[in-house]
N, C-alpha and C positions, 0 to 999 in steps of 0.2 A: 680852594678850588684847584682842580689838578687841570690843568691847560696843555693841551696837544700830547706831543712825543714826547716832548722835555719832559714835561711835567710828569709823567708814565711810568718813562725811566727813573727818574728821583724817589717818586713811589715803589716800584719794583726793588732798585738798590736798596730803600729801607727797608723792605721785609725782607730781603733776604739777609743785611744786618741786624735786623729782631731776630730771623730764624737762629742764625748762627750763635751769636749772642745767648740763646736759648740753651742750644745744644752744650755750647759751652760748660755754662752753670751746671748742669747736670753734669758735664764728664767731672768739674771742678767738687761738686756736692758728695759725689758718689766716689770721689780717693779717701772720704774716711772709713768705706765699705772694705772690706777683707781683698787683699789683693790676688789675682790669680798664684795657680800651684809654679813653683820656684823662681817666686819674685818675693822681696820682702816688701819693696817700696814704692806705689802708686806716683809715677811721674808727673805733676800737673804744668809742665812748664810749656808742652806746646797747646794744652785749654786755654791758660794766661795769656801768651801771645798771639793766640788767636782770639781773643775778646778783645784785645787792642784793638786788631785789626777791625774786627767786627763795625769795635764801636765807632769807628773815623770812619768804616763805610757808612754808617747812618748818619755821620754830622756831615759828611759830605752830599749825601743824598739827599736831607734835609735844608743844604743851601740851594742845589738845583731847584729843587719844589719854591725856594724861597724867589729863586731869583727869576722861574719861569712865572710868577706869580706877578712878581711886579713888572715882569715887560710889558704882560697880560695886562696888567693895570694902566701901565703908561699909556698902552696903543691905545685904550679906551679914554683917557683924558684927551689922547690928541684927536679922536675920531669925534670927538663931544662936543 
C-alpha cells in the first residue's frame, strides 16, 4: 500500500531506477553492435556505473516505500 507523499516518492524513485536501469541494458547489449565510423571500440563503462547507481536508487526507494509503510501500519495499531 503506497501511503501519502512518502510513499509516492519511494514509488516515483523506483521507476525512474527501473527506467534507467533499462536504458542502461540496452546501451550495455547493443556495444556488441558495430561501433560508429572512426571509433573501433564501444565504451560501456559509464552504462556499468550508471546501473550502479540506478540500482541503490531503487533499494533506496524500496526502503522508503518499506518504511512509510510501516509508520502507516504503526499509526493504525495505535489508533486501534
Amino acid at each position: 500500500m503506497i501511503t501519502g507523499i512518502v510513499g509516492q516518492a519511494g514509488w516515483m524513485g523506483m521507476q525512474r531506477g527501473l527506467d534507467g536501469l533499462s536504458q542502461n541494458a540496452s546501451e550495455i547489449a547493443g556495444a556488441g553492435v558495430r561501433p560508429p565510423e572512426g571509433s573501433s571500440v564501444r565504451d560501456i563503462s559509464k552504462p556499468l556505473i550508471d546501473q550502479t547507481e540506478n540500482l541503490r536508487q531503487v533499494e533506496a526507494s524500496a526502503k522508503v516505500m518499506q518504511a512509510s509503510t510501516e509508520s502507516f501500519d504503526h499509526l493504525i495499531d495505535v489508533l486501534a
